[in-house]
MIMAR-553815 format. One record per residue (C-alpha): y, z, x; residue in one letter. Coordinates in steps of 0.05 Angstrom, whole numbers, plus 5000, padded with zeros to 4 digits. Layout:
// residues N
YZXA
...
This chain:
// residues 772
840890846653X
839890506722X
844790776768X
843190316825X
844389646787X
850690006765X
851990036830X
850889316848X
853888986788X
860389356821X
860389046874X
858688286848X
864288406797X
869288556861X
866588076907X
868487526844X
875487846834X
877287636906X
872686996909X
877086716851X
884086926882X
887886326900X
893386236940X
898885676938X
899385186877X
894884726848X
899584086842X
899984036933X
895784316983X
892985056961X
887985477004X
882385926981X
880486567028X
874686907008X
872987557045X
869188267023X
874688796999X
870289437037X
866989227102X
862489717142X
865789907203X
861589407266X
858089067219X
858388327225X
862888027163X
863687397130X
869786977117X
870086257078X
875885847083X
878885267042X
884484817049X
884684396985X
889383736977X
892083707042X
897583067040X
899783177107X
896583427175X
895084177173X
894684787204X
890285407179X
890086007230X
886886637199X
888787337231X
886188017224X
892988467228X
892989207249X
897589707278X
902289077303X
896088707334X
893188077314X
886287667323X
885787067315X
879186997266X
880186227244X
884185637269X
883284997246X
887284287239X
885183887189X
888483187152X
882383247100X
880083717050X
876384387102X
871184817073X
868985287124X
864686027119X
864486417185X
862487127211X
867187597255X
865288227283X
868988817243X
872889297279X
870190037290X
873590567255X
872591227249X
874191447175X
875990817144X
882690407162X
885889867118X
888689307152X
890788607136X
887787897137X
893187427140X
893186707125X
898786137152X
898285427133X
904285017170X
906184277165X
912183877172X
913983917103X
909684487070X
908685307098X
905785867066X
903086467093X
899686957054X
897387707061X
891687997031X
888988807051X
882188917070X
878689677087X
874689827144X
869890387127X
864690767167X
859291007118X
856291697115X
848791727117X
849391997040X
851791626987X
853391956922X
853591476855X
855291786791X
854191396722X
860491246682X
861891636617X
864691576555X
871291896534X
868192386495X
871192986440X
871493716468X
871094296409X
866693846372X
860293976416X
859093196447X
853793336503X
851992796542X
847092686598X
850792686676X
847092336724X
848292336806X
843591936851X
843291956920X
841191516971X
838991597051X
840890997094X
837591427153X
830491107189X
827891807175X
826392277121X
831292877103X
831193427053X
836293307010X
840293776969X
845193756899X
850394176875X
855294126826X
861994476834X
862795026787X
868794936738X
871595326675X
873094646648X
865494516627X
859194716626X
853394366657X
845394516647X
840094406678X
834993896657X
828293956638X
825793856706X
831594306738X
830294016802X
835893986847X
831994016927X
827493376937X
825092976998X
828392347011X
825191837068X
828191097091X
832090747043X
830291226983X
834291446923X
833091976877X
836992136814X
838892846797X
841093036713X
845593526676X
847593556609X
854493676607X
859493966549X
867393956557X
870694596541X
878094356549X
882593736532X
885693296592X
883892986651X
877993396672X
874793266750X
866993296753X
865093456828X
857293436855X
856593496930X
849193326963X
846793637031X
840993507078X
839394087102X
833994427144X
826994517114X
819594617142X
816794187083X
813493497109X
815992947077X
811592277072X
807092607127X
813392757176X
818193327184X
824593277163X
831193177198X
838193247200X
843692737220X
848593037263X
854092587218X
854892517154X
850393177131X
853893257073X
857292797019X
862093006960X
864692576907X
869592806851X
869792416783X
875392506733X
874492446662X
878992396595X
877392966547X
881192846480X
881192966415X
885492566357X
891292296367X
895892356434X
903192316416X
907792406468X
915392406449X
920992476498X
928892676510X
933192266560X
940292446574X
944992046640X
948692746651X
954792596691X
958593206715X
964292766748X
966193466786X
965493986736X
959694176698X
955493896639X
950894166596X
945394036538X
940494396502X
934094256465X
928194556423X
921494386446X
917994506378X
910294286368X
907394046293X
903594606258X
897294186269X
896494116338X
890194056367X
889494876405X
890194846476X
893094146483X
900494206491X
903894056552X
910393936574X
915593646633X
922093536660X
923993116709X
930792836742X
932792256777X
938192056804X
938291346789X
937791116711X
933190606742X
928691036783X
923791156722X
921990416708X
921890296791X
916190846787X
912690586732X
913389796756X
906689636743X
906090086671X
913690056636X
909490006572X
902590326552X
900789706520X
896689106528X
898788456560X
892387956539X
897887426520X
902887036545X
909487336519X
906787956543X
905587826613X
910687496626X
914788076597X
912388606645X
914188096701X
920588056691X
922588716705X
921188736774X
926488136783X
932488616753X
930489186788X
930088846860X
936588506847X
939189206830X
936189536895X
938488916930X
945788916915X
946989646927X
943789706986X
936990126974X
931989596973X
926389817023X
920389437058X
915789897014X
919189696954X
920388986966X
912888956980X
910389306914X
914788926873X
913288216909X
906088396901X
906888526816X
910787826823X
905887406847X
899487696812X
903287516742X
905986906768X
898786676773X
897486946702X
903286656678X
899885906690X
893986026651X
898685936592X
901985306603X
900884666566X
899884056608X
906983686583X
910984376621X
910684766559X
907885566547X
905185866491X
902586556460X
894886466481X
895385806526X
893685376461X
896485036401X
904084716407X
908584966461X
913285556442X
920985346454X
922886216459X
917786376522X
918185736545X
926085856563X
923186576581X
918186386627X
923485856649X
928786476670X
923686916698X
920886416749X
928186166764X
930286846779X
923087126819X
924086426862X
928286876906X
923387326922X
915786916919X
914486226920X
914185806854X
912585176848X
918784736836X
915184346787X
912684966741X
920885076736X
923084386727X
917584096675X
919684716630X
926684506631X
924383786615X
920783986562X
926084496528X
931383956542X
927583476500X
927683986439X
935083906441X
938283566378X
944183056380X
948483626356X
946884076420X
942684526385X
935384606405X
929784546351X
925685206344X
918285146356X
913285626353X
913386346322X
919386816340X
916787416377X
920387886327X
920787626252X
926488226239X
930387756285X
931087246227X
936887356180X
943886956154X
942986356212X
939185806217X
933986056281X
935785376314X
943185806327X
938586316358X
934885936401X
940185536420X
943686186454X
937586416485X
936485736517X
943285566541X
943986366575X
937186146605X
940085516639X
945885926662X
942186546698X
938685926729X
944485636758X
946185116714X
954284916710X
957484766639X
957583956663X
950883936661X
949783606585X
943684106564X
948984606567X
954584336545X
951184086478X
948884756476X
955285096478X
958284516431X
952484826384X
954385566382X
961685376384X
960685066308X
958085726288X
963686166302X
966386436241X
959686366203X
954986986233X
952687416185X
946887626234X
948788316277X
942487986331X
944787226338X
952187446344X
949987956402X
945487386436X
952586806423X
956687416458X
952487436519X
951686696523X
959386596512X
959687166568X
956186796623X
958886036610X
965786386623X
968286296550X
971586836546X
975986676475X
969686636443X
966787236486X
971987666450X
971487476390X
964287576386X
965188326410X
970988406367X
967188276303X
960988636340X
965689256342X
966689276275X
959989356259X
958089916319X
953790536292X
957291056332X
956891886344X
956992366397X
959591926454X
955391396434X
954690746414X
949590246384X
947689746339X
942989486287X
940888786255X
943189176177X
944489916151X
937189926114X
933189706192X
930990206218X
927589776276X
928490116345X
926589576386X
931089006354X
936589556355X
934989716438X
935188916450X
941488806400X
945389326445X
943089136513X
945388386489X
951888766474X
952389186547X
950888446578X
956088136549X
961688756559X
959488776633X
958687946643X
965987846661X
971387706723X
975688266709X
971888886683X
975989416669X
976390166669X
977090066594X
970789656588X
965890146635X
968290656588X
965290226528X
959590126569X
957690856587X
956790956510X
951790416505X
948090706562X
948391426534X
944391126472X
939890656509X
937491206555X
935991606499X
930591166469X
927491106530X
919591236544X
916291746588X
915691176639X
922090826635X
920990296592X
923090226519X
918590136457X
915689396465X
916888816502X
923088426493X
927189096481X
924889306553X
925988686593X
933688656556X
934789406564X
932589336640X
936988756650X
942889056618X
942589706654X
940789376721X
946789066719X
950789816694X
947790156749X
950289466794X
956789576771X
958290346781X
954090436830X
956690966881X
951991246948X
956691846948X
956792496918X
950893026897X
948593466829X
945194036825X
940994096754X
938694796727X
933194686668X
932895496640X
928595676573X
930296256530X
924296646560X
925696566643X
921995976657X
927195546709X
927895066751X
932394696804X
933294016823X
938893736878X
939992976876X
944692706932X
944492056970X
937992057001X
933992206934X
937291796880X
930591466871X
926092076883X
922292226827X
922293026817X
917193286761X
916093996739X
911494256681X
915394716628X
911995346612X
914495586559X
912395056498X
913595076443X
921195446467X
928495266479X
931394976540X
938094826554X
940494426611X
945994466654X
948193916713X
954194076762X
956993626818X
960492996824X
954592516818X
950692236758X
943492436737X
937592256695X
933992806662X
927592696614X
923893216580X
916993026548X
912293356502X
904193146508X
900093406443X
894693216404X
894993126329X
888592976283X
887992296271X
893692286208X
891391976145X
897591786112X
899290976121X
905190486136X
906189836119X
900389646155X
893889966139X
886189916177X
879890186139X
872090136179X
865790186177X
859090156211X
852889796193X
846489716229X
838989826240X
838090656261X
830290596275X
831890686351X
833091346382X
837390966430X
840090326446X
841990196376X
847089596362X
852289816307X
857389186275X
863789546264X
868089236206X
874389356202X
880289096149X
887589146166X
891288946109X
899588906105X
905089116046X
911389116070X
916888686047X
917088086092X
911487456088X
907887686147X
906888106206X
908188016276X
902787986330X
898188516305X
894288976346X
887489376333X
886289906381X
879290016379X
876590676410X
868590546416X
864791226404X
861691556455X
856291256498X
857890596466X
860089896496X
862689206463X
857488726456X
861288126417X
866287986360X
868287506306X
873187006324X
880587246331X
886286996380X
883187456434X
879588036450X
879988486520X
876189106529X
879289626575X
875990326600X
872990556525X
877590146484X
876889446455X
883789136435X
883888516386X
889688076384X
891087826316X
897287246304X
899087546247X
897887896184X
899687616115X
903388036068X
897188306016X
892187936035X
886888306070X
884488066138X
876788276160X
873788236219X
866988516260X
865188686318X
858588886346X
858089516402X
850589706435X
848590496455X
847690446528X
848091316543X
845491786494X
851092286468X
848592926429X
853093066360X
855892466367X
862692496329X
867691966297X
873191496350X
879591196334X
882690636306X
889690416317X
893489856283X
899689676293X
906089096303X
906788986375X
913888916368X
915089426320X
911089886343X
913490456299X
909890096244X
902990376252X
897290846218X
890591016249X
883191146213X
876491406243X
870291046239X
863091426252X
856491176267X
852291206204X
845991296243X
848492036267X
């Protein structure tokens, strides 16, 4: 493998990434700043400028930002369109230092200013590039080649030694050459191999440091020397050894001592066939239901986001919780930053699925979608207080939805529903309806306005007719916010009656035989909206509330979102405004996590650390831990299990089988096509989305597919998209994948399939290369 054109495509792929950022909107005047992400510390740098559909005069000043001082780098007034490319002189810098570049266009009518981060960097004399590897299977004997190649940007020669660091994680040996000392002159490289075998599961760092050092041999007929900076160079790599199938299920309590003491226990129990030597687990506390999901803003959800719905489904988030941190007080520059920054870069995604006529849909094409429309409608409604968005991306969405509205107030469903469990005794129009006419309220919108008064008229003429546990959760919230409060309570009222409840808590389901945790998180967060969406809450109704909680905390993940999409954004939104409502900056807890055998631990929340995130590994797994929380202040406590499984062979409802075909006359550089069936049996007509979770084997790299609604590949994975999956009839696709590192006992990878939004129906095969 060449390293060094590894190397460079690197570096064209990032200089593209910020070369195609643009700033400001596309329907008034929008700039383009194009600038290097890593420049060399007093080298000279160069900067392009663009001010694009200008319709008034002007002005675009450029500043580099550090430390609270600013230079000026570009300043310009233009009335026409201004294309520009300069140079500045980069600062020197000792280490590296990241600063800012920031960009201000002003006019009587239009400003935006813009902030983008930029790292100065002196470079050591020795660089050290390692290749990238495959995720490869320890305990199975994968060996694969490591390669490290270094390069001497000094005008004279040096002799240049390698070392790896030794570890008990893996074993390396020495190639055939087992040279690891070599002469390097002027702008020379030389690459250095091991083969390398993992010898346990995890993330696994790989370190190599390389050395000029003193040496009497002559080198390109002069001695050698050594730099007085930058003598040495050490670069540490981490890679993912696994094996099977990760599984990683988790307990969440909200303990709340209220002055006494409260405790729980639990059995941390592994299956018989866990993979030896890969169990791990955690506990950690937080003082702040919230303060999981505000660690894990940018990753609620291990899942991929190729589509519309998706995206703008890990947007919203960051809306609830910086309206949370916001009203009580604990909303920080950091934060606000972060979160701002998440805002904007989906924002931008967002657009590349709209429709010309104000509409969105799933992949950007076909008809527009009324359900994300009205949810890409709320989201940017609600984010306009915190980035800019372009009034007209908000206002042609309403147009559009507002044409989809019937004489009878009801709006006409188009497109797919997200989640087909949703479906049930209503017409979907009722449905959609209530999302839509919620949407124009958390915009703003006041009952005059006729969208929403036909809207109301619509669910109104329903009452007494709901059969469906979902659409009767949805008509409570929307009845909630429009202030209708008789028909508020007599949507909970028949919602109680139908409550699953036990142990303090309290949830709901769309029937007895579901068994969907997803529609049953969003059903009950619709419910915990509507209980908390009045004037006069009472003690009564937080009491109501706190057992809704209880259960919604339970189900959720490790990182503080729930099990797909829609359930998260609800759940968020609904216990954003919980933690809103009790919300309290007194008091402190002090939790004591004990096993059975002496492993313990301590954690103090007060004040100052509600949202600290405190994290301990458990030693004693599999064992029994019991918990215990005293003090006067609420807490979050998760425990989570991390194991691998063999890949299990039983199926669901949904089922993938593959194989590989090819030519295996190479020995290397072979291209496999990978087929692959997924086929569906369950009881409704069809699937939801459908994803295939492709792990490539090792040493392996997508080349192309067939045609499906997308493909994305991601680190060693290839994820297809599929629409949807009709009830038995088999589905089959192909992709191709091209040996680019040679892997030794090369063994069988992965693949998933699964409903996005039910994500509990799932099953997993292997696939192997034939020409092993």
């Amino acid at each position: 493998m060449d390293i060094s054109r590894i190397h460079i495509n690197k570096r064209l792929l990032l200089a593209c990434l910020i070369f195609c950022t643009v700033y400001g909107q596309t329907s008034g005047p929008y700039f383009m700043v194009t600038f290097p992400a890593v420049i060399e510390s007093g080298s000279e740098a160069k900067l392009c400028a663009s001010l694009l559909r200008p319709n008034e005069t002007l002005q675009m000043t450029i500043y580099l930002i550090h430390n609270n001082h600013s230079r000026t780098l570009v300043e310009e007034t233009v009335e026409e369109e201004f294309h520009r490319c300069s140079q500045f002189k980069a600062p020197e810098v000792d280490g590296q230092s990241l600063q800012e570049i920031k960009v201000q266009v002003k006019g009587e009518s239009f400003e935006m200013t813009e902030k983008s981060r930029v790292l100065f960097k002196s470079y050591n004399t020795l660089t050290f590039i390692q290749t990238d590897k495959p995720i490869y299977n320890p305990g199975q004997t994968e060996i694969f080649e490591l390669k490290a190649t270094v390069f001497n940007y000094l005008p004279k020669c040096i002799m240049v030694k390698v070392t790896p660091a030794p570890s008990t994680h893996y074993t390396l040996k020495a190639s055939s050459d087992g040279q690891y000392s070599s002469c390097l002159c002027a702008s020379g490289r030389k690459t250095f191999k091991w083969t390398l075998t993992p010898s346990v599961l995890g993330v696994m760092n790989v370190t190599v440091s390389a050395e000029a050092e003193q040496s009497q041999t002559v080198c390109d007929n002069e001695i050698v020397s050594v730099p007085e900076r930058g003598r040495i160079d050490t670069v540490t790599r981490s890679l993912i050894v696994q094996v099977g199938t990760w599984k990683i299920p988790t307990r969440s309590w909200l303990l709340c001592p209220q002055g006494d003491s409260v405790s729980e226990e639990l059995e941390l129990s592994i299956p018989e066939d866990v993979v030896e030597g890969s169990a791990k687990a955690s506990v950690s506390v937080l003082g702040d239901i919230l303060g999981r999901a505000l660690k894990n803003i940018d990753g609620l959800l291990r899942m991929p986001y190729g589509c519309g719905e998706q995206n703008i489904a890990l947007l919203s988030p960051n809306i609830y919780i910086l309206q949370y941190l916001q009203n009580t007080g604990q909303l920080t520059a950091a934060i606000r930053e972060r979160a701002t920054e998440f805002l904007k870069s989906g924002y931008q995604r967002q657009l590349n699925y709209k429709h010309f006529d104000g509409a969105y849909s799933t992949f950007g094409r076909g008809e527009g979608n009324t359900w994300l429309t009205a949810f890409v409608l709320r989201t940017f409604g609600q984010a306009q207080n915190y980035i800019f968005i372009d009034p007209e991306n908000i206002d042609s969405a309403k147009t559009w939805l507002i044409k989809k509205q019937r004489p009878d107030g009801c709006f006409i469903r188009q497109g797919r529903l997200f989640n087909n469990r949703m479906k049930g005794g209503v017409n979907d129009d009722v449905t959609m309806t209530a999302y839509i006419t919620a949407s124009l309220f958390e915009l703003g919108a006041e009952v005059m306005d006729p969208a929403v008064s036909g809207g109301l008229r619509c669910l109104k003429s329903t009452i007494g007719n709901l059969t469906n546990t979902y659409t009767t959760a949805l008509l409570a919230y929307a009845f909630s916010v429009a202030g209708e409060n008789d028909a508020r309570d007599q949507m909970l009222k028949e919602l109680d009656s139908v409550a699953i409840s036990g142990d303090g808590r309290l949830h709901w389901s769309q029937s007895a035989l579901d068994d969907s945790d997803s529609l049953a998180v969003e059903i009950s967060s619709y419910v915990l909206l509507a209980v908390l969406t009045t004037d006069q809450l009472s003690t009564a109704d937080l009491g109501y509330a706190n057992r809704i909680v209880s259960w919604l905390v339970r189900q959720q993940n490790p990182y503080g979102g729930f099990s797909s999409t829609q359930d998260t954004v609800v759940a968020l939104q609904a216990l954003a405004l919980y933690s809103t409502k009790v919300f309290s900056s007194d008091g402190s807890s002090t939790v004591t996590v004990q096993s059975a055998g002496g492993d313990s631990h301590k954690f103090d929340v007060h004040q100052n650390n509600k949202l600290l995130y405190q994290e301990n590994p458990l030693q004693d797994v599999p064992g029994k831990y019991s918990i215990e929380v005293k003090g006067s202040t609420c807490v979050s406590v998760q425990m989570a299990l991390f194991y691998n499984i063999p890949t299990p062979t039983e199926t669901s409802t949904l089922s993938v089988k593959a194989k590989t075909e090819g030519n295996c006359t190479k020995s290397f550089g072979n291209i496999l096509s990978v087929n692959f069936t997924v086929t569906y049996n369950g009881t409704l007509a069809s699937t939801n989305m459908v994803i295939v979770d492709i792990k490539l084997l090792s040493g392996f790299t997508l080349k192309y597919s067939t045609f499906v609604e997308r493909v994305d590949s991601k680190d060693d994975h290839v994820i297809v998209y599929l629409k949807e999956v009709l009830r038995n009839t088999p589905m089959n696709y192909e992709l191709h994948i091209k040996q680019v590192l040679p892997v030794k006992n090369l063994k069988p990878a992965v693949i998933k399939v699964y409903d996005y939004y039910q994500t509990n129906d799932q099953s997993e095969t292997e696939y192997s290369s034939h020409c092993a």
